[in-house]
C-alpha positions in Angstrom: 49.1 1.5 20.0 51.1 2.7 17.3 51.4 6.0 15.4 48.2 5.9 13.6 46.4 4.9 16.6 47.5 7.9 18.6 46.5 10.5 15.4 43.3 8.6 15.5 42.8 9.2 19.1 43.9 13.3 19.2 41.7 13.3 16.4 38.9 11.7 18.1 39.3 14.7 20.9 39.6 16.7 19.0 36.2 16.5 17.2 34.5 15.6 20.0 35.0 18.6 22.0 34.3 20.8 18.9 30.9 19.4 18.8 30.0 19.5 23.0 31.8 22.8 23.2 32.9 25.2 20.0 29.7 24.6 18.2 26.9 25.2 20.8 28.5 28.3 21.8 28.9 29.6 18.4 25.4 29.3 18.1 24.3 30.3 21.5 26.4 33.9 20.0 24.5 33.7 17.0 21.1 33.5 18.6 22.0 36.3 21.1 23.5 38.5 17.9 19.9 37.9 15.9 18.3 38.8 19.6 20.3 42.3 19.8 19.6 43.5 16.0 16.1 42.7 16.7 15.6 44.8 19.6 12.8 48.3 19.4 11.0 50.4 20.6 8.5 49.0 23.4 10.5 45.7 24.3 10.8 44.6 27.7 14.5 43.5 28.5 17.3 42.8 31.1 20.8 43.4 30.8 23.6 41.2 31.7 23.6 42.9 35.1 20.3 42.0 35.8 18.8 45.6 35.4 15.2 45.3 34.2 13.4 48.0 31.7 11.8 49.0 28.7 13.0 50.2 25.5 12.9 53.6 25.0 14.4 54.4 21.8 17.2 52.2 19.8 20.2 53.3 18.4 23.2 51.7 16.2 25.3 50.6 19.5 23.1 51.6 22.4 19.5 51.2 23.7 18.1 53.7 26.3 15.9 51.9 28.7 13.0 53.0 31.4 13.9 52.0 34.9 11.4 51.1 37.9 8.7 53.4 39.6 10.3 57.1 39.0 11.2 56.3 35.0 14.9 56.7 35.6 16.2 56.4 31.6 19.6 54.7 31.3 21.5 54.2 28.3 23.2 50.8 27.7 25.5 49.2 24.7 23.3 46.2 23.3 26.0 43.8 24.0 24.3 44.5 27.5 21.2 43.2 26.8 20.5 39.2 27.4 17.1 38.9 27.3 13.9 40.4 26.0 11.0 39.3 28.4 8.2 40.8 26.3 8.6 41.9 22.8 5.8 44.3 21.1 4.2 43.4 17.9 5.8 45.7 15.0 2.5 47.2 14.1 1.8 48.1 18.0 4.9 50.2 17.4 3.8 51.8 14.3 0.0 52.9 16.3 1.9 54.0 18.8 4.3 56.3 17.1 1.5 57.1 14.5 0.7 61.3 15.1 -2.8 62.5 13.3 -2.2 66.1 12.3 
């Protein structure tokens, strides 16, 4: 195997792993960026620690969440958020924050 052969081969690697490793996780983070931006009001999540809740109230870096039976609220950064279990309709939010005066 000559010169060329070897270049061929690293290359080869190379590309191979980008595509069965680099690319699916860039857009595993991409996915999971779009899922954090997206986050509201009413959304039922889990954080990366396994924590369960509902969205409170949504700020720039941080989401406060309802937790269990007595309502404890908790405030987490959204990089601590994995996954939303149940997300509520935008115009469910808008009735529900609607006051009549």
């Amino acid at each position: 195997m000559g010169t060329l052969g070897l270049v061929a081969y690293i290359a080869f690697f190379f590309g191979l792993m980008y595509f069965l490793m680099i690319r699916p996780q860039n857009k595993k983070n991409k996915q999971l960026q779009e899922l954090r931006s997206s986050l509201k009001q009413g959304d039922d999540v889990v954080t990366i620690g396994g924590i369960a809740g509902k969205i409170l109230n949504v700020k720039e870096d941080d989401v406060v969440l309802e937790i269990g039976a007595a309502k404890t609220k908790l405030t987490f950064k959204k990089w601590a958020i994995s996954t939303v279990e149940h997300s509520v309709p935008t115009a469910e939010i808008e009735e529900t924050t609607f006051t009549e005066e």
